[in-house]
DRENZA-964936 format. One line per field, with one value per atom (N, C-alpha, C, O): x, y, z; chain; atom name; residue in three letters. Coordinates in nm, 2 decimals. Each point is the difference from the previous one (the first is absolute). Layout:
<palos>
x	(X|...);
y	(Y|...);
z	(Z|...);
ch	(A|...);
at	(CA|...);
aa	(ALA|...);
</palos>
This chain:
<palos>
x	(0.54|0.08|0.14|0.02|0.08|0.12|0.03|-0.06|0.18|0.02|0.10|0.04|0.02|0.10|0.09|-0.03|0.16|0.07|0.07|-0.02|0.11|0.11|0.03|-0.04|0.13|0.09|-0.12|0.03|-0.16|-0.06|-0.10|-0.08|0.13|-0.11|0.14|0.00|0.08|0.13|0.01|-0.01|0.05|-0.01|-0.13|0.00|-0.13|-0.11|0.02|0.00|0.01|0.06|0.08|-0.06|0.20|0.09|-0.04|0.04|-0.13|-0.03|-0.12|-0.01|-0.05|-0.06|0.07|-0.02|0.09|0.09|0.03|0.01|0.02|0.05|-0.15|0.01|-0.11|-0.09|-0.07|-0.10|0.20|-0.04|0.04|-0.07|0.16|0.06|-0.11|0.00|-0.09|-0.05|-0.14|-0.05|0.01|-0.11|0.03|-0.09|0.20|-0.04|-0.01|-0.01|0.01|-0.02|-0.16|-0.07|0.05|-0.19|-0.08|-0.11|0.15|-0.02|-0.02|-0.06|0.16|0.01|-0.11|-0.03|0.02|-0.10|-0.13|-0.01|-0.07|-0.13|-0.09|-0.03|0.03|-0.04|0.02|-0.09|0.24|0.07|-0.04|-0.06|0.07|-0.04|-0.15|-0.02|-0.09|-0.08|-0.05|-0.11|0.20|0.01|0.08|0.02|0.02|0.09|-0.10|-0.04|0.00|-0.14|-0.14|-0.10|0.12|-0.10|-0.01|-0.08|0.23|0.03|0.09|0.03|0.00|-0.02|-0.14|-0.01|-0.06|-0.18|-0.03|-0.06|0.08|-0.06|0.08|-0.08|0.24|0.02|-0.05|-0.05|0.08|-0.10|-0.15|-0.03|-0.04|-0.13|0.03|-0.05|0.11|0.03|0.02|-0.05|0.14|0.04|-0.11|-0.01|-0.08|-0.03|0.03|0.12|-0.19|0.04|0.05|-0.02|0.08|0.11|0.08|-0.03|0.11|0.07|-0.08|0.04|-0.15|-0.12|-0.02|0.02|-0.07|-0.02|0.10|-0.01|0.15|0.10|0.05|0.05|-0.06|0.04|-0.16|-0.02|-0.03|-0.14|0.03|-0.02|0.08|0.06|0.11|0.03|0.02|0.19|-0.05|0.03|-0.12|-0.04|-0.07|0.04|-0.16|-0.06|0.09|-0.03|0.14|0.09|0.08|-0.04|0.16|0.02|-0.08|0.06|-0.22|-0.02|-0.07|-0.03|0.02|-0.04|0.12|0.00|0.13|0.13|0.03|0.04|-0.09|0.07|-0.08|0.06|-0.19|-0.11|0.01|-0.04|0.11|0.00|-0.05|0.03|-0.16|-0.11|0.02|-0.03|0.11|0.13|0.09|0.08|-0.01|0.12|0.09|0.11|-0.14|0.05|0.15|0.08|-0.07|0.10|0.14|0.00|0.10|0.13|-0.06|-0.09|0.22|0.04|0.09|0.03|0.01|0.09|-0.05|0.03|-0.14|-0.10|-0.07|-0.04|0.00|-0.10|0.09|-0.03|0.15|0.08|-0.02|-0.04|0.09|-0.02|-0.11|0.02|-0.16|-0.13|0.05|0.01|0.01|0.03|0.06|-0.05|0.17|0.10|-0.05|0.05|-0.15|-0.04|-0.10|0.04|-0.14|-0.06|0.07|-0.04|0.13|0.08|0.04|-0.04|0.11|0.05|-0.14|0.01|-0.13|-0.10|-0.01|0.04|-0.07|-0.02|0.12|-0.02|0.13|0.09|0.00|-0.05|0.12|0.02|0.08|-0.01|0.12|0.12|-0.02|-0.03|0.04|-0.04|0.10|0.03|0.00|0.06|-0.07|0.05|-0.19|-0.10|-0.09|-0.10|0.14|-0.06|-0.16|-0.03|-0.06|-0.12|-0.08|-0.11|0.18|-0.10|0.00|-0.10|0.21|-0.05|-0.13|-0.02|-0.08|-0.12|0.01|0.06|-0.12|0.00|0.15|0.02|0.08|0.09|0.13|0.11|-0.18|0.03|0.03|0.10|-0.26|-0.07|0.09|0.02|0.03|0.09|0.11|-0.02|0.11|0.06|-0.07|0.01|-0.09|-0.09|-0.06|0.04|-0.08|-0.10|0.12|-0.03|0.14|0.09|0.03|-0.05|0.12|0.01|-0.13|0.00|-0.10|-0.12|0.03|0.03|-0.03|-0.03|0.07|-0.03|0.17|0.15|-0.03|0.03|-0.11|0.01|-0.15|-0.03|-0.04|-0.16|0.10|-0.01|0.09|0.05|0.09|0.02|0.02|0.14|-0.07|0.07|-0.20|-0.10|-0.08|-0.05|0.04|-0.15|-0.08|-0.12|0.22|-0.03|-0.06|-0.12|0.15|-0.02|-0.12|-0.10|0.12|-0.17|-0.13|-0.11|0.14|-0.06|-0.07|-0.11|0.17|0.00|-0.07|-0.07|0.08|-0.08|-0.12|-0.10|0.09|-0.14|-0.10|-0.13|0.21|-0.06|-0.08|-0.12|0.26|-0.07|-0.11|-0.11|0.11|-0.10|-0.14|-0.07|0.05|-0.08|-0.07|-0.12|0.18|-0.03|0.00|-0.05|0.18|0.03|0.10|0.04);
y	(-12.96|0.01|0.04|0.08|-0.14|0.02|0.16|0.05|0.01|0.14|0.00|-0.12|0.22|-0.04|0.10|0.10|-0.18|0.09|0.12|0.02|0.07|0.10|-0.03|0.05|-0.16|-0.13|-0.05|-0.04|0.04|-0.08|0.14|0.00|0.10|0.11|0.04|-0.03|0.09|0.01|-0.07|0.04|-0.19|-0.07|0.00|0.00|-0.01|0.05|0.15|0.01|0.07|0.12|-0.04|0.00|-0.04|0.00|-0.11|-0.01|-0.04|-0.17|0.16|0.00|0.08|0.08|0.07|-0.01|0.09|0.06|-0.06|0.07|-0.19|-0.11|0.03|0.03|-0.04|0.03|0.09|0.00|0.15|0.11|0.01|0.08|-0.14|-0.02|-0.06|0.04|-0.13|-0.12|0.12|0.02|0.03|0.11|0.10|0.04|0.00|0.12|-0.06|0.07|-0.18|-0.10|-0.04|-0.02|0.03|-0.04|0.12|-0.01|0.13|0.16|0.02|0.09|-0.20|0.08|-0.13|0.01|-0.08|-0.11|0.00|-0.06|0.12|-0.03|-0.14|-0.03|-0.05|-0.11|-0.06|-0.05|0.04|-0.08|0.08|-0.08|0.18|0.08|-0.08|-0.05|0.10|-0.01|-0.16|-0.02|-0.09|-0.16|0.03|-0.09|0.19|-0.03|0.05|-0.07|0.19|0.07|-0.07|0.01|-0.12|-0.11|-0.09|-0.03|-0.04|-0.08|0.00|-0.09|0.23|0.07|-0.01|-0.05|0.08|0.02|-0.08|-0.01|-0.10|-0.15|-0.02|-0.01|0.00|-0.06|0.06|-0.06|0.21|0.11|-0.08|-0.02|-0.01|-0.01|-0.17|-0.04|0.01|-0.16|0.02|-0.06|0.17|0.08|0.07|-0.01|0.10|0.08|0.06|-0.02|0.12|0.12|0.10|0.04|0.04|0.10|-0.05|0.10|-0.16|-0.01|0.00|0.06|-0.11|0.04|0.13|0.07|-0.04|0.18|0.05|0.03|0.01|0.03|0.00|0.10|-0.24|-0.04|0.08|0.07|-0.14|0.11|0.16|0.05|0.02|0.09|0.09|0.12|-0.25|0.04|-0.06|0.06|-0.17|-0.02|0.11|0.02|0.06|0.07|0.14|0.07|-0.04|0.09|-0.05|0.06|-0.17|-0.04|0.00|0.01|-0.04|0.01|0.14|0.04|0.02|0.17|0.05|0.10|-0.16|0.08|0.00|0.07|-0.21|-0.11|0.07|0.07|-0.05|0.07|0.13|0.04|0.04|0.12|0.14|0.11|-0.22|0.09|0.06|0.12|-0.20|0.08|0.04|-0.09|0.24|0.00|0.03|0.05|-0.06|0.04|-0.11|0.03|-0.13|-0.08|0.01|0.04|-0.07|0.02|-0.15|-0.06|0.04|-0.16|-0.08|-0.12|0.23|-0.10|-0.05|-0.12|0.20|-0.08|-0.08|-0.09|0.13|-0.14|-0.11|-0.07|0.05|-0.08|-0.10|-0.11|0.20|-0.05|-0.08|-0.10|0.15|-0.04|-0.16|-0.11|0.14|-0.14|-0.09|-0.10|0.14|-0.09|-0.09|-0.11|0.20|-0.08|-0.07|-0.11|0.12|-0.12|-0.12|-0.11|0.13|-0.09|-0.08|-0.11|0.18|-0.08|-0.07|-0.09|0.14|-0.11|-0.11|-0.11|0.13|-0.13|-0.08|-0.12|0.14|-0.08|-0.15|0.00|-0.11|-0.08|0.00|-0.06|0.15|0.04|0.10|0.12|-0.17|0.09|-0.03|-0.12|0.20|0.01|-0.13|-0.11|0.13|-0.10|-0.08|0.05|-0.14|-0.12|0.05|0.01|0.02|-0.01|-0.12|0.02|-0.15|-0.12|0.03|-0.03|0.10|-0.03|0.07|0.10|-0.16|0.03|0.16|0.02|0.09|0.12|0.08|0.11|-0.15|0.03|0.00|0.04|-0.08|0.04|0.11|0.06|-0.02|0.12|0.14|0.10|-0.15|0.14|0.08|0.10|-0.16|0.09|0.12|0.12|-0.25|0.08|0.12|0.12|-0.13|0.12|0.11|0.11|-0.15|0.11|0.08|0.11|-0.16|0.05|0.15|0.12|-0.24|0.08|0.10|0.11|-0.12|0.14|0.06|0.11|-0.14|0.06|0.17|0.12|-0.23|0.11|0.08|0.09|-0.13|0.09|0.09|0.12|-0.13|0.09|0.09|0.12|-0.16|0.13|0.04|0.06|-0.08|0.07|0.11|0.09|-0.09|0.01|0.12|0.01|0.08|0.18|-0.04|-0.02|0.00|-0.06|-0.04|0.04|-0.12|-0.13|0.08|-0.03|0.17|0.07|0.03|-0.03|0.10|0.10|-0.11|0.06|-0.16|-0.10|-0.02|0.00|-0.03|-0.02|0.09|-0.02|0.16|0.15|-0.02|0.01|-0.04|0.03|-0.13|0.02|-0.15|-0.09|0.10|0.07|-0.09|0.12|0.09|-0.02|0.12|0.06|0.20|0.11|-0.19|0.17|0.08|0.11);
z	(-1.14|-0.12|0.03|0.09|-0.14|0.00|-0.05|-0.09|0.19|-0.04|-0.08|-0.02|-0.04|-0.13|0.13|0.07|-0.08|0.08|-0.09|-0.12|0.20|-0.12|-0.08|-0.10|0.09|-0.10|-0.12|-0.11|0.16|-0.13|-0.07|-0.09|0.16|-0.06|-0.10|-0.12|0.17|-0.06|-0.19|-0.12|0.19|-0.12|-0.10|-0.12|0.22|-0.15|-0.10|-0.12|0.23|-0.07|-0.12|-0.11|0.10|-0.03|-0.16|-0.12|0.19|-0.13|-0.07|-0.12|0.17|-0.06|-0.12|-0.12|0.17|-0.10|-0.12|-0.10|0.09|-0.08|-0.11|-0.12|0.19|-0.15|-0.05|-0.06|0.12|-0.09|-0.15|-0.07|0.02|-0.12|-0.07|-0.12|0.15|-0.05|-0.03|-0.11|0.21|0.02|-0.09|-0.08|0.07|-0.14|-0.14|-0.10|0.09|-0.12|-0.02|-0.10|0.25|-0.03|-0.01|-0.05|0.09|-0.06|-0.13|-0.06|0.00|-0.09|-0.16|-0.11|0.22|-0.12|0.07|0.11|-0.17|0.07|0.07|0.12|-0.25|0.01|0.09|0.06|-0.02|0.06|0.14|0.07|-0.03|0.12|0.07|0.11|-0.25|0.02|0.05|0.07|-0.10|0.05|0.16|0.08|-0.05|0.11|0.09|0.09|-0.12|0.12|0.02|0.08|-0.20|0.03|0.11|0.10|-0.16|0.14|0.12|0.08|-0.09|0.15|0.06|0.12|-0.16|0.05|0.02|0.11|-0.20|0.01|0.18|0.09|-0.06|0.11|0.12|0.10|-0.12|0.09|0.03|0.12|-0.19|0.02|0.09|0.11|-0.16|0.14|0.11|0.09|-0.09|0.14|0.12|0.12|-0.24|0.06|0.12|0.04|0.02|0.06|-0.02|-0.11|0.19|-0.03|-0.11|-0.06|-0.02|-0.09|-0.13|-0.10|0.11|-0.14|-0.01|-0.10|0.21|-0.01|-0.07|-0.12|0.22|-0.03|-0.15|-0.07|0.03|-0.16|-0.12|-0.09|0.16|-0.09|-0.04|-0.11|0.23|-0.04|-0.04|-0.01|-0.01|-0.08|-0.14|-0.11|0.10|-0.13|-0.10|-0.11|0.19|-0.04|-0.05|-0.09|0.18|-0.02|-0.15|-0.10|0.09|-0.10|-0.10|-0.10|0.09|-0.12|-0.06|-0.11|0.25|-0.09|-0.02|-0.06|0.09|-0.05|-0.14|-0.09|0.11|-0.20|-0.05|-0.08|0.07|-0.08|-0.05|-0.11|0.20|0.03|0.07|0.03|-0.01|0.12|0.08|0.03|0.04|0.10|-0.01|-0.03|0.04|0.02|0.12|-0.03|0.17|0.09|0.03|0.09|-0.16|0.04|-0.08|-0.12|0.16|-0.10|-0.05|0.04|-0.16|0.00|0.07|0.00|0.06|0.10|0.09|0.03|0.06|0.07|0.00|0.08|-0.22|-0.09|0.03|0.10|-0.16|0.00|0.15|0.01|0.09|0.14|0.03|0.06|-0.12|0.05|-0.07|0.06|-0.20|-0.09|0.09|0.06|-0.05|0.05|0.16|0.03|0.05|0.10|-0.06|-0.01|-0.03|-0.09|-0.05|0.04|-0.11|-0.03|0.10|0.01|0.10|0.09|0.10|0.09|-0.11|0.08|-0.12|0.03|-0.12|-0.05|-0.02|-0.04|0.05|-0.04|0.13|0.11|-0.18|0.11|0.10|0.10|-0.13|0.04|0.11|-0.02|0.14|0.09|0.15|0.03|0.04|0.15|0.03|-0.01|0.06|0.03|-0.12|-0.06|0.06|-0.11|0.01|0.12|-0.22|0.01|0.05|0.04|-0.05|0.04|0.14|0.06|0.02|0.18|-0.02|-0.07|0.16|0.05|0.07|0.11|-0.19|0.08|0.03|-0.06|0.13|-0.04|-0.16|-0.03|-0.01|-0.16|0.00|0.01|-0.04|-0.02|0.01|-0.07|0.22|0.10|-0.12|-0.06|0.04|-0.08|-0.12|-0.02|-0.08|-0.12|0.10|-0.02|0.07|0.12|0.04|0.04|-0.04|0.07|-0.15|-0.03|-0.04|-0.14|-0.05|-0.03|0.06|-0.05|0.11|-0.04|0.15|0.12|-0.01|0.02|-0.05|-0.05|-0.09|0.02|-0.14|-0.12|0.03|-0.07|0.14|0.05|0.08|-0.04|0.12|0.08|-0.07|0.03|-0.09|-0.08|-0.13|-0.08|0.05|-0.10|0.07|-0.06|0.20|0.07|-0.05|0.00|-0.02|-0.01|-0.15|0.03|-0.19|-0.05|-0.03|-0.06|0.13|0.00|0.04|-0.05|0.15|0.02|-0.12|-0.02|-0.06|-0.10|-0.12|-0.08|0.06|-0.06|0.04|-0.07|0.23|0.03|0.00|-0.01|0.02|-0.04|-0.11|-0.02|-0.10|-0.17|0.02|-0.06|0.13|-0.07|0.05|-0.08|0.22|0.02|-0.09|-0.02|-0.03|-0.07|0.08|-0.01|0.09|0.07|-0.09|0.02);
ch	(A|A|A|A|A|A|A|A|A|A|A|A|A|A|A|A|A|A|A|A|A|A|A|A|A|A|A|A|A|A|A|A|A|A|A|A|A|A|A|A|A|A|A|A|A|A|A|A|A|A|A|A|A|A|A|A|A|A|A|A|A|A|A|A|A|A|A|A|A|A|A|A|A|A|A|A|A|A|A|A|A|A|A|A|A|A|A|A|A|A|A|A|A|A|A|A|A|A|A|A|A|A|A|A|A|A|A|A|A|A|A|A|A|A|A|A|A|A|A|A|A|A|A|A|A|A|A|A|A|A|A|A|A|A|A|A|A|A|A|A|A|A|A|A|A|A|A|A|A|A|A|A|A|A|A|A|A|A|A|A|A|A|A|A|A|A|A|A|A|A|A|A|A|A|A|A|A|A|A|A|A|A|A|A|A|A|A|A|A|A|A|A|A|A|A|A|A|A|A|A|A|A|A|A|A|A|A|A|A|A|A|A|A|A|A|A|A|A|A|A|A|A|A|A|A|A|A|A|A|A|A|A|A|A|A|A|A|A|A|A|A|A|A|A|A|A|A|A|A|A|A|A|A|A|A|A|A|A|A|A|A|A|A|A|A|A|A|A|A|A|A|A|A|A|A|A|A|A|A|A|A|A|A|A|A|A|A|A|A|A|A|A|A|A|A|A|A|A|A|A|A|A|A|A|A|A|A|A|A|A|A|A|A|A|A|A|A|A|A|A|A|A|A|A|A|A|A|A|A|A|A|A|A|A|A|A|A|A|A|A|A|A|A|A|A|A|A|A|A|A|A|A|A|A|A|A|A|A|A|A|A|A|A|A|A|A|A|A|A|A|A|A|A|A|A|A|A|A|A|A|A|A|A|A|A|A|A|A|A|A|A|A|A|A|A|A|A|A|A|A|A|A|A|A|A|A|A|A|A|A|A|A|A|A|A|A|A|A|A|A|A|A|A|A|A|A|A|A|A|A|A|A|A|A|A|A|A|A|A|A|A|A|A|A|A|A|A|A|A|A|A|A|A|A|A|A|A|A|A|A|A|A|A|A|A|A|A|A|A|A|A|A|A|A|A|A|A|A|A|A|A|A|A|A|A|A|A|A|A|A|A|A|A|A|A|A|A|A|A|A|A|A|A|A|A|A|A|A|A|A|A|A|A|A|A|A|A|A|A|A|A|A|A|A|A|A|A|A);
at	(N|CA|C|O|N|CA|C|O|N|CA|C|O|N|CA|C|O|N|CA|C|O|N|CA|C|O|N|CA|C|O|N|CA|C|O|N|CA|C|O|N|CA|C|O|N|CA|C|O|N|CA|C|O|N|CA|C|O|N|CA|C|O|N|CA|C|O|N|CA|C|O|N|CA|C|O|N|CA|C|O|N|CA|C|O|N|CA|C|O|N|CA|C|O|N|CA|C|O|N|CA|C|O|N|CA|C|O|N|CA|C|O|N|CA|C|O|N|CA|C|O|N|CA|C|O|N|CA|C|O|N|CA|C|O|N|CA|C|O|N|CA|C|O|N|CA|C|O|N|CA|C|O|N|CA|C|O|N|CA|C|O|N|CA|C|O|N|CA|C|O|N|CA|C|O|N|CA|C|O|N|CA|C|O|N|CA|C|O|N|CA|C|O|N|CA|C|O|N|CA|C|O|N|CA|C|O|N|CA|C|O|N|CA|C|O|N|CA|C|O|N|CA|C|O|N|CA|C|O|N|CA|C|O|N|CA|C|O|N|CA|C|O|N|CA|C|O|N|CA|C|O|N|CA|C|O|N|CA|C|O|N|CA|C|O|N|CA|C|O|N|CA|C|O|N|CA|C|O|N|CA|C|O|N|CA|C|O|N|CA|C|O|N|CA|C|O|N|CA|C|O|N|CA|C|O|N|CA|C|O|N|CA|C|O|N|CA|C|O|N|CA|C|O|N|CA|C|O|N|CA|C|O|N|CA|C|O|N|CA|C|O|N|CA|C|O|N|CA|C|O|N|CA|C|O|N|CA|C|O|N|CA|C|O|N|CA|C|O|N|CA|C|O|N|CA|C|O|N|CA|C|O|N|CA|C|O|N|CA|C|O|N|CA|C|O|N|CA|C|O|N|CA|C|O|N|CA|C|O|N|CA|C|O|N|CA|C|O|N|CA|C|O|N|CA|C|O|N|CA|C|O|N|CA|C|O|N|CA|C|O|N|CA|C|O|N|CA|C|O|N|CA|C|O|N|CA|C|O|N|CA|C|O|N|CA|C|O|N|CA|C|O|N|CA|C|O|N|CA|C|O|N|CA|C|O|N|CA|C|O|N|CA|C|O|N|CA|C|O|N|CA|C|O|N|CA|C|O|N|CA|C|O|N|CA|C|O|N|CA|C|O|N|CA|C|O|N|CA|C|O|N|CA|C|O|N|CA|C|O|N|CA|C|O|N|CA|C|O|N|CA|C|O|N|CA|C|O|N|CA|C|O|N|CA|C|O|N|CA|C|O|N|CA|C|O|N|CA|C|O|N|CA|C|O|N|CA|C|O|N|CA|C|O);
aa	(UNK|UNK|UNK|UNK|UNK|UNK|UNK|UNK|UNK|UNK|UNK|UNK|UNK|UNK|UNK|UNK|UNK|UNK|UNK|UNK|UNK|UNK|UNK|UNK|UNK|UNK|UNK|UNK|UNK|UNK|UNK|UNK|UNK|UNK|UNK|UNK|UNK|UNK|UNK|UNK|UNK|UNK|UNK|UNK|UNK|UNK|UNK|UNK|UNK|UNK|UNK|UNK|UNK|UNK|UNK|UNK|UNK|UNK|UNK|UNK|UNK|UNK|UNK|UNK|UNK|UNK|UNK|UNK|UNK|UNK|UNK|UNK|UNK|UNK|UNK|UNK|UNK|UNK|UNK|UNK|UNK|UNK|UNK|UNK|UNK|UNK|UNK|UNK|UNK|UNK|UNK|UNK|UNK|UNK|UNK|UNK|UNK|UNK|UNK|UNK|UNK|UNK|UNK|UNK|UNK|UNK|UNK|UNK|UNK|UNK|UNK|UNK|UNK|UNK|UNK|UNK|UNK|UNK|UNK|UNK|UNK|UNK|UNK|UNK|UNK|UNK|UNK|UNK|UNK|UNK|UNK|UNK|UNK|UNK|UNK|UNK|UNK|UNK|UNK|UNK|UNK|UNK|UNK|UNK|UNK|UNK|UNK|UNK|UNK|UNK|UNK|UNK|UNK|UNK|UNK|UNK|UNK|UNK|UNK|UNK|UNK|UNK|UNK|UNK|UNK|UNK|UNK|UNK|UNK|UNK|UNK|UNK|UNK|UNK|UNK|UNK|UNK|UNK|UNK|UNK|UNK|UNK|UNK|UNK|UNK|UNK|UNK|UNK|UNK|UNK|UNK|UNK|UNK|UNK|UNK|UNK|UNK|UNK|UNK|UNK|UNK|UNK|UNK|UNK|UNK|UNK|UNK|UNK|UNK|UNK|UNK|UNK|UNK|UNK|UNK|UNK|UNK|UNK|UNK|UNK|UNK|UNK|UNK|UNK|UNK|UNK|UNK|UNK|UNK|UNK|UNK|UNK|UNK|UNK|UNK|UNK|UNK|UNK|UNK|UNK|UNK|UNK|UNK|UNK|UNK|UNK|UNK|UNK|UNK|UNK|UNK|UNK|UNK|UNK|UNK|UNK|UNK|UNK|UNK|UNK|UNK|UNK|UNK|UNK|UNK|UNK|UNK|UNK|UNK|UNK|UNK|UNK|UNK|UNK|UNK|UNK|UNK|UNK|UNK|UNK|UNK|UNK|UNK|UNK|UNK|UNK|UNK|UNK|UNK|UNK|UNK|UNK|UNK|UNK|UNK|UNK|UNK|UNK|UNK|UNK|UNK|UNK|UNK|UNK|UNK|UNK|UNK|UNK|UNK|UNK|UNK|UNK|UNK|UNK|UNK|UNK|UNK|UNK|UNK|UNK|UNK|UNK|UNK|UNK|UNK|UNK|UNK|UNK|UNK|UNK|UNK|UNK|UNK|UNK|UNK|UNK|UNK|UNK|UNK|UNK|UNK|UNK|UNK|UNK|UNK|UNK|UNK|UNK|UNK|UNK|UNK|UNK|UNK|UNK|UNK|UNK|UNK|UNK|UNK|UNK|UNK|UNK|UNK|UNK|UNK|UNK|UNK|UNK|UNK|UNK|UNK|UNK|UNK|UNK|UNK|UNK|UNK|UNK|UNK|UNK|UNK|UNK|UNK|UNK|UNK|UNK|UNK|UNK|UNK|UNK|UNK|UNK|UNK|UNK|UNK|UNK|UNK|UNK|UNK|UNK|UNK|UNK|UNK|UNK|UNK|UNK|UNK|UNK|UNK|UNK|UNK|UNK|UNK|UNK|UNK|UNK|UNK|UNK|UNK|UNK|UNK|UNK|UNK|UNK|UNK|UNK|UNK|UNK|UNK|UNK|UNK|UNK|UNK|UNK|UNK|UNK|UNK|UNK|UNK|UNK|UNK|UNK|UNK|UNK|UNK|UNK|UNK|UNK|UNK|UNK|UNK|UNK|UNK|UNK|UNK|UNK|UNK|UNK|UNK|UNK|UNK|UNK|UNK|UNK|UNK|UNK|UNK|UNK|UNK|UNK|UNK|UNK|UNK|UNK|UNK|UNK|UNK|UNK|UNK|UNK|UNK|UNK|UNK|UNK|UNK|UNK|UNK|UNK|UNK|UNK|UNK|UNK|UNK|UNK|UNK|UNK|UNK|UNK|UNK|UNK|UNK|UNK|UNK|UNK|UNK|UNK|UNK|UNK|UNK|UNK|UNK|UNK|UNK|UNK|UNK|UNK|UNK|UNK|UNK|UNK|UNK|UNK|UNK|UNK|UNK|UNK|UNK|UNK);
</palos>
């Protein structure tokens, strides 16, 4: 698999940011969320692996947020989780989704991106699913 160098991690970042704006809009309409965490999952599950997991559990996070089950998250984070969703499903990517496997690379850095600057966090989610 092709490595994403600085320069293309840089720019997915950066094409990220671009759809946090778009992400507090899907916060704030259910429906429309609830179509977006669909087919995130739907492409997740083509994928499989680590990036299903991974999304399985920013999904399950976003939706005990919207609900209210949960409250350990701001909305600005929510926002973040949104906004990398967004940016896996979009077509618009560093790496074109049709390359074979290296597609993939960027969507997966995004996702590892925001699993990493949540992590303490995610903790504290996986706690409450638990039931600690």
């Amino acid at each position: 698999m092709k490595l994403m160098t600085p320069g293309m991690v840089l720019k997915a970042l950066t094409m990220f940011q671009g759809f946090t704006q778009t992400a507090a809009g899907y916060l704030k309409d259910k429906d429309r969320l609830r179509y977006l965490l669909a087919a995130a999952l739907s492409i997740a599950q083509g994928r499989g692996g680590k990036l299903l997991d991974d999304l399985l559990l920013l999904v399950r996070l976003v939706k005990a947020s919207v609900s209210g089950a949960y409250t350990g998250f701001s909305v600005q984070k929510l926002v973040t989780i949104v906004a990398a969703i967004l940016y896996l499903i979009s077509p618009l990517d560093v790496i074109p989704d049709f390359i074979p496997v290296a597609g993939y690379a960027d969507d997966a850095a995004v996702i590892a991106w925001v699993l990493n600057s949540l992590a303490e966090e995610l903790k504290g989610f996986k706690s409450w699913e638990q039931g600690a």
